[in-house]
N, C-alpha and C positions, 0 to 999 in steps of 0.2 A: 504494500500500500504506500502511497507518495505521500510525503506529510509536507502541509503547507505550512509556510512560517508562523503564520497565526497559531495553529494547531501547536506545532511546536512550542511557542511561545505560553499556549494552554497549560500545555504537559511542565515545563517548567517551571510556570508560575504556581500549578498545583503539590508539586514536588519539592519546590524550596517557594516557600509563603513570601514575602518582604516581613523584616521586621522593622522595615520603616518607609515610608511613603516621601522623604525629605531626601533629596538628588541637588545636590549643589553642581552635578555635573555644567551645566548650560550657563552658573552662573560665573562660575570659573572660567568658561569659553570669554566669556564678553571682560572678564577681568583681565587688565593689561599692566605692567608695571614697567615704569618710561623711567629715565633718567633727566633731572633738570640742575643744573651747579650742581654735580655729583651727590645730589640727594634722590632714592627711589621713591617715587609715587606711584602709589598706586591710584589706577583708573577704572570704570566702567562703563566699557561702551556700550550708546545708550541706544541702537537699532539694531534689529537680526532679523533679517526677512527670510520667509521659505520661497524656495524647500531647503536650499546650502546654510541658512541662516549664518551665513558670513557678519560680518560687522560691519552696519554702514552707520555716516554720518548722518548729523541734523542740519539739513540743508539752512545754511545762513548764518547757523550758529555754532557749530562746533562738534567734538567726537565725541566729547564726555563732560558731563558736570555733577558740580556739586551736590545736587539732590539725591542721584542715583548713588552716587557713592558714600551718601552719607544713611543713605539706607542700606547700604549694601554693610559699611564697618556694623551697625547695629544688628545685623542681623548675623553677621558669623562672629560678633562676640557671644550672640544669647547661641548662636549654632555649639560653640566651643564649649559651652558652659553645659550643654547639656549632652554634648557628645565626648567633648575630649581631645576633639581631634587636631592635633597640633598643625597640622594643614593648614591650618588656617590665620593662624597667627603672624606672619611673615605677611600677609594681606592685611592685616586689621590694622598692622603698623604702617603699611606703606599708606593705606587709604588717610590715615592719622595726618602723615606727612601730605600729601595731596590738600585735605582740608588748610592746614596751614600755611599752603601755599595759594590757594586760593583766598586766602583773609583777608581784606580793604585794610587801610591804615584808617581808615572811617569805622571799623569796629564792622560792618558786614560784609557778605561776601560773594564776589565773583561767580559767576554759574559756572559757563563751559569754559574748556579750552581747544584752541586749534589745532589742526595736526602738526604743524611742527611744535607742539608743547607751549606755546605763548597764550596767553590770557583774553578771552574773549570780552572787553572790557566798553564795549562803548552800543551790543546789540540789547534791545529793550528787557528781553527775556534772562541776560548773563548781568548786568549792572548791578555794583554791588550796596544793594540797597535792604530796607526791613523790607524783606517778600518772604514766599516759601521757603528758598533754597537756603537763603541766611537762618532762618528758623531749625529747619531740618539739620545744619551743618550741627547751629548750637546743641539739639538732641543728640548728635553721635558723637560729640566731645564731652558732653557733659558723662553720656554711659562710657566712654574712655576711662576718661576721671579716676570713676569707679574702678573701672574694669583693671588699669595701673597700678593705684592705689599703694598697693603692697605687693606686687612684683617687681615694678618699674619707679618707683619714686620720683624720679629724676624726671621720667618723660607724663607722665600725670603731672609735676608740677608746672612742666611747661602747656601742658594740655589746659590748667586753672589761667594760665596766664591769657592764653587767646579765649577762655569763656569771658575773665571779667570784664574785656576791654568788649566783648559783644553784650555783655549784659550792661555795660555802662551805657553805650548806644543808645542799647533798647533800652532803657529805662529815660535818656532823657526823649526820646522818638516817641511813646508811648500818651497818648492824652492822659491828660491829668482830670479827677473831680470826676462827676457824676451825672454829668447831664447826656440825655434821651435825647432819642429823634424819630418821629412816627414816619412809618413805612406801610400804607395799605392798610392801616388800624392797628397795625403794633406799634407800642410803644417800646424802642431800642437801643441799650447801650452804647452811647455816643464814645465810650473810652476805650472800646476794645481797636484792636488794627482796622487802619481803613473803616471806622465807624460802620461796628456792628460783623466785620468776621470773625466768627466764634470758631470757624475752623482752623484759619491761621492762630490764634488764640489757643486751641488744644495741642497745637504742635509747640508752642512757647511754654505751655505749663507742664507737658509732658519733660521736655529740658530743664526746666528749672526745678520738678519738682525731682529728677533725677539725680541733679545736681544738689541742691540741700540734702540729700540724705548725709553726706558727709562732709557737709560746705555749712552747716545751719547758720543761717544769718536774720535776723528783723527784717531786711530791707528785700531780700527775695520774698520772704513769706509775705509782704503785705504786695509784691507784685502779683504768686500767687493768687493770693484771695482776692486782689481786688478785679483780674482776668476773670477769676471761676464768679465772681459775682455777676460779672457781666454775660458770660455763658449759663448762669441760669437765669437771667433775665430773658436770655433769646428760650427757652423752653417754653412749647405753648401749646394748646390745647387740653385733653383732661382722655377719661379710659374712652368715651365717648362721641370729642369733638375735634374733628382734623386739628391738629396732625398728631394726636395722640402722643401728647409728651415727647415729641421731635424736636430736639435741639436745631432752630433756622441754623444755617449758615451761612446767611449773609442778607443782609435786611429784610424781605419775606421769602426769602426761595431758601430750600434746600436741595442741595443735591449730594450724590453717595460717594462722591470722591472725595477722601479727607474727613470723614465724617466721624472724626477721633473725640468727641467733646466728651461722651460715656466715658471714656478712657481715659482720657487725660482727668476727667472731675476722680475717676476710683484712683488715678495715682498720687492725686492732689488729697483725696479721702487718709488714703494711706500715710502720707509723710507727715500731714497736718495732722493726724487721728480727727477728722471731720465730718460727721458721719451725713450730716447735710448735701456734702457733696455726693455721698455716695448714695444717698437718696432718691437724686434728680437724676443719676445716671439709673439706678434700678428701674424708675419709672421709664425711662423711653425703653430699655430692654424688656420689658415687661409689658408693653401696652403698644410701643411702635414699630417693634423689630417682630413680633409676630405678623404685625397686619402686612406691611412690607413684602417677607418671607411667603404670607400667601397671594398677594398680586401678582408673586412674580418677579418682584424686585421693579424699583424705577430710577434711572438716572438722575432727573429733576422734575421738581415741582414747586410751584408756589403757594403762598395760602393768601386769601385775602377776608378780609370784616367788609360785608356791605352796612348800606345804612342802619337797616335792620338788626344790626348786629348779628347779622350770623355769618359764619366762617366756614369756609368753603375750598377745595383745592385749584388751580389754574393753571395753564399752560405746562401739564404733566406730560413727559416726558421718560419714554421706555428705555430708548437707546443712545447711544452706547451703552454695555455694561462690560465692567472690569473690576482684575481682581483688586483695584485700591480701591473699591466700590466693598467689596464683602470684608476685604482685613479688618477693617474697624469692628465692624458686627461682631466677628470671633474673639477680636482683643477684648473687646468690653466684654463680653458674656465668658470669658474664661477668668477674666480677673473676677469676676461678679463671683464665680463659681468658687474660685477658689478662694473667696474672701466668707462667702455667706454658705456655702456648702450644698445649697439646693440644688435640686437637678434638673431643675425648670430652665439655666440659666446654662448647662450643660447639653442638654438637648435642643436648644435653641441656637447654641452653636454648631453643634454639628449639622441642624435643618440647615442653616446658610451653607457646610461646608460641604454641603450638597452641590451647590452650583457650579462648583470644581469639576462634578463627576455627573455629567448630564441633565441631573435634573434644574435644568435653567432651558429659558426661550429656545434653543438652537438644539436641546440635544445633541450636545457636546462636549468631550473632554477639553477642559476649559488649563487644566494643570495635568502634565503627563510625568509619573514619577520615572517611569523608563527612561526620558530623555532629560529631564530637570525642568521642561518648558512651561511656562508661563504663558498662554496664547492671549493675544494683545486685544482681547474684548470679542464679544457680540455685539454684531453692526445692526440685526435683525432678525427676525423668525427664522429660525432655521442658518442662519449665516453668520461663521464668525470671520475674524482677521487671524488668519495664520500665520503673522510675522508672529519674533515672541522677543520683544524687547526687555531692556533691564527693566522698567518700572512693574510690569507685568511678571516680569518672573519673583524678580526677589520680591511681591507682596505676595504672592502666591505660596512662596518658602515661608515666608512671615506667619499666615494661613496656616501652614500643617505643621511645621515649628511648633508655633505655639501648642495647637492640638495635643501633638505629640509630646510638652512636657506632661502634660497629666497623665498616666495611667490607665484610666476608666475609658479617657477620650481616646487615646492612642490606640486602644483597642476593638473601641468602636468603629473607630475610622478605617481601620483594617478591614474589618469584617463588612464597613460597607464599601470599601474599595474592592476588595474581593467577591463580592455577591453582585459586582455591577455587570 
């Protein structure tokens, strides 16, 4: 009898199970380590199209930035921690050094760079300004920090020296005081980033509040809380009335990319012992990440108050979806789970880490552990994009990483990756 690859491929996945679903393969393809003044940076190249998924550039802007690789160190420090595997280390310090070279003398930070290794310094999306990528950078220095601490002393103190000069920035960049600004009948946090991004906002407090665990200062803690204030000001609705305890992210719209607010309030819960924050995050995991999970998931949407006061969704939006669209979901409901012990909060992670493995619009493999890919979104019904870039892989890794540190989840996830 002729046995086809697949078959084959049967027989040995029956034969030897995975005892893990986390493949860094694809993401070590796209990692590149350059040489700049005889210092090794590391990089991540930010496209990989099929079928050869070579490494291509970002037309206009450059081969690699800051963002991606500042998710990439974040993720094989927690990869390291739970695996061991020294492979990786020799990366999380070159990426170290990459960030630090990318730093502003303005306290933030540059995106891309060009392929002969010079600094992408003057395109809208690379400007070293408070954006994402400056935000993101501060989150995987600040888990450096840590992760140094007491292996490296030397190189974690120089890792405090480029956080404080970015938290000095931000702190004088940041509005001051407490004044509102109505959006469509919400009334909204005038003091968060760009008046009213509570997303940009959970990637700042996710940083800082990483950063106080062994930095404790007044003057973080009151940036802390006075962010997480303004992120549960943006939470609105009730178990009942759109958007059902959905932290906006950005004056009335919400949308699933960055959708870290749940996440960032339990890690701000955590360092603060605050149990407030971690209240307003249980509520949207509890009341909006179910409704979510049964629509089907949506990109974006808005909410608006007519006169009558009632409150209603608008200009909803299916597609795209991507895996920075479900990693929030699983961050917060893994932290939830492992904080409060319920399994309400455990099963609702895994219903989202569903969409990894068909059950999403397209019926299809969205993260393949055989190759490490991340596939770069569902464009439509039935149709995804088969390139599988850095952003999409490493949150996809992010996704069953996390999974994967619990036990109960890690086992689950097996048995429903092998029954699919």
């Amino acid at each position: 009898m002729k046995l086809t690859a697949s078959i084959i491929l049967l027989i040995i996945a029956v034969i030897f199970p995975q005892s893990s679903l986390v493949n860094t393969a694809h993401l070590d393809h796209l990692y590149q380590e350059i040489k700049v003044n005889n210092n090794s940076l590391g990089i991540i190249h930010i496209y990989a199209e099929a079928p050869d998924y070579k490494w291509e550039d970002a037309s206009g802007e450059g081969i690699a930035c800051v963002d991606d690789a500042a998710r990439a160190a974040v993720f094989y420090m927690n990869y390291y921690k739970q695996t061991h595997d020294r492979n990786c280390l020799p990366k999380i310090k070159s990426i170290v050094n990459f960030l630090f070279y990318m730093h502003s003398g303005n306290g933030f930070f540059y995106n891309f760079i060009w392929q002969d290794n010079t600094i992408d310094t003057t395109y809208k999306t690379s400007l070293a300004e408070p954006n994402w990528w400056s935000w993101r950078a501060l989150w995987a220095l600040a888990e450096a920090r840590n992760f140094y601490l007491s292996t490296n002393p030397r190189l974690s103190g120089e890792i405090k020296e480029h956080i404080d000069i970015t938290i000095d920035a931000l702190e004088k960049w940041l509005p001051k005081g407490n004044n509102t600004v109505v959006y469509h009948g919400y009334e909204l946090p005038a003091w968060l980033p760009f008046e009213s991004a509570s997303d940009q906002a959970a990637i700042i407090i996710k940083a800082l509040s990483a950063y106080y665990r062994n930095n404790k200062s007044e003057n973080i803690k009151s940036i802390i809380e006075h962010l997480c204030t303004g992120i549960m000001k943006m939470q609105q609705g009730d178990e009942s009335t759109p958007p059902y305890y959905a932290f906006l992210s950005w004056q009335n719209s919400w949308h699933a990319w960055g959708n870290s607010q749940a996440d960032a309030l339990i890690d701000a819960g955590r360092v603060l012992n605050n149990h407030a924050y971690i209240d307003a995050a249980v509520k949207e995991i509890k009341h909006f990440y179910p409704w979510l999970i049964e629509k089907g998931f949506f990109n974006e949407f808005h909410v608006v108050i007519n006169e009558k006061n009632i409150t209603s969704f608008s200009d909803t939006i299916k597609f795209a979806q991507i895996a920075y669209g479900i990693r929030p979901i699983i961050y917060s409901c893994m932290n939830a789970y492992e904080m409060l012990k319920d399994t309400f909060y455990l099963n609702t992670a895994l219903s989202a880490a569903k969409w990894f493995f068909k059950n999403n619009p397209a019926n299809s493999i969205m993260y393949d552990p055989q190759t490490g890919r991340g596939y770069d979104g569902i464009i439509a019904y039935g149709k995804i994009n088969n390139n599988s870039g850095a952003e999409s892989t490493i949150e996809s890794l992010f996704s069953i990483l996390r999974l994967e540190k619990d036990k109960t989840a890690k086992k689950m996830l097996l048995n429903l990756y092998n029954k699919m």
